[in-house]
C-alpha positions as CSV (number, residue, x, y, z in Angstrom):
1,X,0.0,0.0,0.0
2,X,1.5,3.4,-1.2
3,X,1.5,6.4,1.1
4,X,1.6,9.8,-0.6
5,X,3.5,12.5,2.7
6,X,2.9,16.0,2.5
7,X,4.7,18.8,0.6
8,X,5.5,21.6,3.0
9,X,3.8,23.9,0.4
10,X,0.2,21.9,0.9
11,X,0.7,21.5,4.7
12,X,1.0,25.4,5.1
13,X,-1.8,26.0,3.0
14,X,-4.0,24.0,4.4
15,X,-3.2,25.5,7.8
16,X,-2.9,29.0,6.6
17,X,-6.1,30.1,6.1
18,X,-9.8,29.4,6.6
19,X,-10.6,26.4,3.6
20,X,-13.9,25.2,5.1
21,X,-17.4,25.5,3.5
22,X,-18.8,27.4,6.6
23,X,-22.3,25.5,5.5
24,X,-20.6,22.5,5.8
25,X,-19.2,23.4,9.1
26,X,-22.3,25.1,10.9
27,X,-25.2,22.6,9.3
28,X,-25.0,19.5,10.8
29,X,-25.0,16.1,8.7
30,X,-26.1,13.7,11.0
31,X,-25.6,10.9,8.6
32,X,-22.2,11.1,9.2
33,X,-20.9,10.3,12.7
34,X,-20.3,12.9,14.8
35,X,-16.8,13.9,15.5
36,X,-15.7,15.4,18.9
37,X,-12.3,17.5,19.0
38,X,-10.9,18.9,22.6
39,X,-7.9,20.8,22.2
40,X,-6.4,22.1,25.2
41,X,-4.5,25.4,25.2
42,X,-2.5,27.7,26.9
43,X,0.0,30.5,26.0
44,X,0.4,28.8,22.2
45,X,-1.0,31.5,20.4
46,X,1.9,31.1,17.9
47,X,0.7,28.0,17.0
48,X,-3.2,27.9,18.0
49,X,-5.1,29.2,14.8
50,X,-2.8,26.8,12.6
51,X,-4.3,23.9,15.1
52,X,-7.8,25.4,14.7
53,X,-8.1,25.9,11.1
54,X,-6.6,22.3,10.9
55,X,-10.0,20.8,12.5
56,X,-12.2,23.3,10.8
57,X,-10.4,22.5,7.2
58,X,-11.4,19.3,7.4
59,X,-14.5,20.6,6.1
60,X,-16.2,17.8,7.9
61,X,-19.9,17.0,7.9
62,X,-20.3,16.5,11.4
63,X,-18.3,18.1,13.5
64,X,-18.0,19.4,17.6
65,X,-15.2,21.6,18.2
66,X,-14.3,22.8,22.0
67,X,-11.2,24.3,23.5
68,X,-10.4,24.8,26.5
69,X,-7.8,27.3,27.5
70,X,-6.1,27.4,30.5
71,X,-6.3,31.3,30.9
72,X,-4.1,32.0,28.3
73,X,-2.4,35.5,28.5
74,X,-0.5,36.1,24.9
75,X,-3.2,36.5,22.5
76,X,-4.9,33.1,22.3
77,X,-8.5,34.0,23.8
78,X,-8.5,36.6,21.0
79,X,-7.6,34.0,18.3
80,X,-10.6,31.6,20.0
81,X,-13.2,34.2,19.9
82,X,-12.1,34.6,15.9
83,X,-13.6,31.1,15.3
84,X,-16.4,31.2,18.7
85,X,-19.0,30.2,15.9
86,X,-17.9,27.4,14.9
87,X,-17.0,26.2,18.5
88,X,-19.4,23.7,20.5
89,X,-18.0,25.0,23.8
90,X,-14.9,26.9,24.8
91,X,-13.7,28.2,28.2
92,X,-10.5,30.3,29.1
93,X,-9.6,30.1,33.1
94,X,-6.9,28.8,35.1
95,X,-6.8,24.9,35.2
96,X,-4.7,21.9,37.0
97,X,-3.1,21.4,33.8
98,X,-3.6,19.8,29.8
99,X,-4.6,16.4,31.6
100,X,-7.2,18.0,33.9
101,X,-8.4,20.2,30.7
102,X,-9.0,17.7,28.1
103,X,-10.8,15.8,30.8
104,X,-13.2,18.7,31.4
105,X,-13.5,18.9,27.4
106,X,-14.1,15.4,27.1
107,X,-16.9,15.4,29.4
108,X,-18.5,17.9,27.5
109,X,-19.0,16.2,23.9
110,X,-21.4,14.6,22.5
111,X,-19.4,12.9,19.2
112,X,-19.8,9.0,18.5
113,X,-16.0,9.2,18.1
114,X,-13.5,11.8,19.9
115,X,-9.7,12.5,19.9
116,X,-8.0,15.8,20.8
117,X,-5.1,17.8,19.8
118,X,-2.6,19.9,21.4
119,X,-2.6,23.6,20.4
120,X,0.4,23.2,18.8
121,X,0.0,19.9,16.9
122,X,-2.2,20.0,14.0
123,X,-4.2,17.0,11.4
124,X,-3.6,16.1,8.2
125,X,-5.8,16.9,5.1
126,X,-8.6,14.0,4.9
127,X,-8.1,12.8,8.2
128,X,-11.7,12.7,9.6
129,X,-13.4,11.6,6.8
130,X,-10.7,8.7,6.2
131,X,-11.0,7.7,9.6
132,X,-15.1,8.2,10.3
133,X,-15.3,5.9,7.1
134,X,-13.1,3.6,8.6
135,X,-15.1,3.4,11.8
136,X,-18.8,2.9,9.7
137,X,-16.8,0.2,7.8
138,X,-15.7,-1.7,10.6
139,X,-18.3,-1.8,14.2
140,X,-16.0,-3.8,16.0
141,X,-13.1,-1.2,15.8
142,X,-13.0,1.5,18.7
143,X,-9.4,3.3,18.1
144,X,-8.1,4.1,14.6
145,X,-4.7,5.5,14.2
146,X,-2.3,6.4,11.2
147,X,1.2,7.8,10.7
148,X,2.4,11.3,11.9
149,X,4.3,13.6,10.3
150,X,7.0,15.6,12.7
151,X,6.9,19.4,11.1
152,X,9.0,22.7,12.4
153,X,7.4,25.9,13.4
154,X,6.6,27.0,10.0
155,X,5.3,23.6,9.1
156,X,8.4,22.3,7.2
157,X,8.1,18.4,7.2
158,X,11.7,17.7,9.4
159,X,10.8,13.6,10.2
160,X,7.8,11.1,10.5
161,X,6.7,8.5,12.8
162,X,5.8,5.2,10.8
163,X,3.5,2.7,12.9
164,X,2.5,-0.8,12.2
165,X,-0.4,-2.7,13.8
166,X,-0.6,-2.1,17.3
167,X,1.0,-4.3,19.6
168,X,1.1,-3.7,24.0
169,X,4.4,-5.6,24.3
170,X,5.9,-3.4,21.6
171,X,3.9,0.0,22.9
172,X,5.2,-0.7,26.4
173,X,8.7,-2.1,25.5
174,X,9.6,-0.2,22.3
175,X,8.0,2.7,23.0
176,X,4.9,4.6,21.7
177,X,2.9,2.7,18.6
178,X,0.5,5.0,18.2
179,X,0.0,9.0,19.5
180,X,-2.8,11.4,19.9
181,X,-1.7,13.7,17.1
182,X,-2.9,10.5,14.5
183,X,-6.0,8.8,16.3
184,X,-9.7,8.9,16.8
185,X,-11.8,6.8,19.2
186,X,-15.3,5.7,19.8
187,X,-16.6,8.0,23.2
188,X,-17.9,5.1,24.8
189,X,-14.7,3.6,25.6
190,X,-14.4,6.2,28.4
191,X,-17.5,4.2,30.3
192,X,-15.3,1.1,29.5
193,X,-12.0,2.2,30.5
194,X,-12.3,5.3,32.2
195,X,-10.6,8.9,31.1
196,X,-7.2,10.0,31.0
197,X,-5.5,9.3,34.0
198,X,-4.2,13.0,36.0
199,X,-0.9,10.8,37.6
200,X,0.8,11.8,34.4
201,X,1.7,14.9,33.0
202,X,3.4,13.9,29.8
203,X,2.5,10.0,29.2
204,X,-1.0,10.4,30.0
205,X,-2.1,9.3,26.0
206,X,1.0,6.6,26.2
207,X,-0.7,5.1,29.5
208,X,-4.2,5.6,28.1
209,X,-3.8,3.5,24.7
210,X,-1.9,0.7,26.7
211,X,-4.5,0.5,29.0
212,X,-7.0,0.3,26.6
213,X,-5.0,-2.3,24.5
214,X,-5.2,-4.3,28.5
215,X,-9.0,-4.0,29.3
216,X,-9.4,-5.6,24.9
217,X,-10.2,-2.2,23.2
218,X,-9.8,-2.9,19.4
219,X,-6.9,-0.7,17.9
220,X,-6.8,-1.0,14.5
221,X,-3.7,0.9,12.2
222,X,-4.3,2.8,9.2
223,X,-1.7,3.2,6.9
224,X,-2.0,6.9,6.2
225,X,-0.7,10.6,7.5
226,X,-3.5,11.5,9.9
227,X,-1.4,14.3,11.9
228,X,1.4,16.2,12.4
229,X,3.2,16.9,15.7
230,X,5.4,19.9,15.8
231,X,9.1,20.1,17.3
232,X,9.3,23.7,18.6
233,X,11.5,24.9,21.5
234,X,8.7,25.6,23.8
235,X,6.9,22.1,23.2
236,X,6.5,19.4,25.9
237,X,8.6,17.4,24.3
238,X,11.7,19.4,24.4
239,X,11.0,21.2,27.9
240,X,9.9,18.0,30.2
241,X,11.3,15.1,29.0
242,X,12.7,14.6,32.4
243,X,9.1,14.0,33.7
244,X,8.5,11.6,31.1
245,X,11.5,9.4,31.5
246,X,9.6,9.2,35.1
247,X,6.2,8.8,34.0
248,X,7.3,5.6,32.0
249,X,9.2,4.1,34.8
250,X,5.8,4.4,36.4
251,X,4.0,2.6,33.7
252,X,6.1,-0.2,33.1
253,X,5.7,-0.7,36.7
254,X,2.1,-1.2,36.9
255,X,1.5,-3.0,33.5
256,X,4.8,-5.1,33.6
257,X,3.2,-8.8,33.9
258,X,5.9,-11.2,32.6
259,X,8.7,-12.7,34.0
260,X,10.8,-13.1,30.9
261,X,14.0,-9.9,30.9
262,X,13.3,-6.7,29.8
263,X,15.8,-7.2,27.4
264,X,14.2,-10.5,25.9
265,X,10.6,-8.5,25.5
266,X,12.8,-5.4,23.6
267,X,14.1,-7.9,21.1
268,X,10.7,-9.7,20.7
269,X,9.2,-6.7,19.9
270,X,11.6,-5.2,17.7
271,X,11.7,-8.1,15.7
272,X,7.7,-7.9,15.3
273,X,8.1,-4.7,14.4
274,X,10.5,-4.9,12.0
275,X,8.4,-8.2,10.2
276,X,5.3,-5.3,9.9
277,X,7.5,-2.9,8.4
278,X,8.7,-5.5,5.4
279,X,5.4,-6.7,4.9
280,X,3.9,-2.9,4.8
281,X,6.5,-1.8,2.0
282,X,8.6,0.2,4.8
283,X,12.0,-0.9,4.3
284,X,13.4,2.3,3.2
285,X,11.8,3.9,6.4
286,X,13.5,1.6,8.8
287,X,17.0,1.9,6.8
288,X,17.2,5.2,6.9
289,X,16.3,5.2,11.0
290,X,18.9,3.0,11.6
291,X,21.2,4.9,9.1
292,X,20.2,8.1,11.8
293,X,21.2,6.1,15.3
294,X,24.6,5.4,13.4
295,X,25.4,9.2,12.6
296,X,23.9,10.4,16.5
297,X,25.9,7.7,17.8
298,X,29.3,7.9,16.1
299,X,28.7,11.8,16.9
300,X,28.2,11.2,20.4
301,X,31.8,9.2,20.0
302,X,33.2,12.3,18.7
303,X,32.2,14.6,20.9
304,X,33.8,12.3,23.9
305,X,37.0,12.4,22.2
């Protein structure tokens, strides 16, 4: 199955300016399921009308926006009020955080499938409709995900993030096999499993897939670019990455339930992985990964000389 990624010139244009049919948008198709975005916010108002206009550019049928900001000082309430019209529900006030806000936002929709993305983060072109047609194609699934795009703060396309079926060994010992950025549920898993849980800052959709994965939610891959997570110095990713080292630690500590090593599971997994990867045509993907670890790590050799 061919995947076609991105230029950087469509990927700024679709996040640019408003694309959406605002008919479309305000005129609800309820033959189509109804989607449910949260997207929790605070202080990104550098980034936050690229991540709105990516939801409302879907153009999609049947859609419930919220945000919910946690009293956002630089701009970003002005941005929200620029699109209040086509917003379900929003709220600007001071919060216990992005876990404790998309909680609140969850609670609060009314979609037959939900997902949520960060402020800074934005989807792909196609993503809803791909993946609401994916769901009406297949009951028994309750958590599509695709491939994610990493992009720069002007949207330049600098990496991606390949998946292959998911797998809980592999999430938990090879790290995350599937991300929020890329993936849409069914609501009523949250009466099944529960909702995000507030003991992790950074890991919290890393825990919540795994545990779904545990109480035999059906995760099914789809082999397209859904969504795009952007690198940025400000991001969590490059400002906490100490408290995710420690939210992990945690996790493998309350889902570890095998007494084969560590190291035995990592090899397992990788090899699983890799087998997914040559039967989904993504050789060239993994080779040029592995081409990457060489260069960082003979650089980190040279550095220590």
């Amino acid at each position: 199955m061919t995947m076609r990624r991105l230029s950087v010139k469509e990927i700024r244009e679709f996040v640019s300016r408003p694309l959406f049919d605002e008919k479309v948008t305000l005129d609800k198709d309820v033959s189509w399921p109804k989607i449910s975005i949260v997207t929790p916010s605070y202080n990104q108002a550098q980034f936050l009308e690229r991540t709105i206009l990516s939801v409302l550019n879907q153009n999609y049928p049947n859609l419930e926006y919220i945000i919910i900001d946690g009293g956002s000082v630089d701009g970003s309430v002005e941005i929200i009020h620029r699109y209040e019209k086509y917003l379900a529900y929003w709220t600007s006030e001071k919060d216990e955080g992005q876990v404790h806000a998309l909680n609140e936002g969850f609670s609060k929709t009314h979609g037959d499938i939900v997902g949520w993305q960060n402020s800074d983060d934005i989807y792909l072109p196609f993503a809803f409709k791909q993946t609401s047609e994916f769901f009406v194609k297949h009951a028994d699934v309750d958590i599509v995900f695709g491939n994610t795009i990493f992009i720069s703060s002007d949207e330049t396309p600098i990496g991606e993030l390949r998946f292959t079926p998911f797998s809980a060994l592999t999430h938990l010992y090879e790290g995350m096999s599937i991300n929020n950025q890329s993936s849409l549920w069914r609501r009523d898993i949250f009466s099944r499993i529960g909702m995000l849980d507030t003991r992790f800052q950074f890991s919290m959709d890393y825990e919540f897939f795994l545990r779904a994965a545990k109480k035999n939610i059906k995760l099914k891959f789809l082999r397209s670019y859904l969504g795009a997570l952007r690198n940025h110095e400000a991001s969590k990713s490059s400002t906490i990455t100490h408290i995710s080292r420690g939210d992990h630690a945690k996790i493998a500590r309350i889902y570890k339930n095998t007494f084969l090593p560590r190291w035995l599971l990592k090899i397992i997994s990788l090899v699983r992985r890799s087998v997914y990867y040559s039967i989904q045509g993504d050789i060239g993907y993994v080779f040029a990964g592995f081409v990457k670890r060489c260069v960082a790590v003979i650089s980190r050799i040279k550095s220590s000389e």
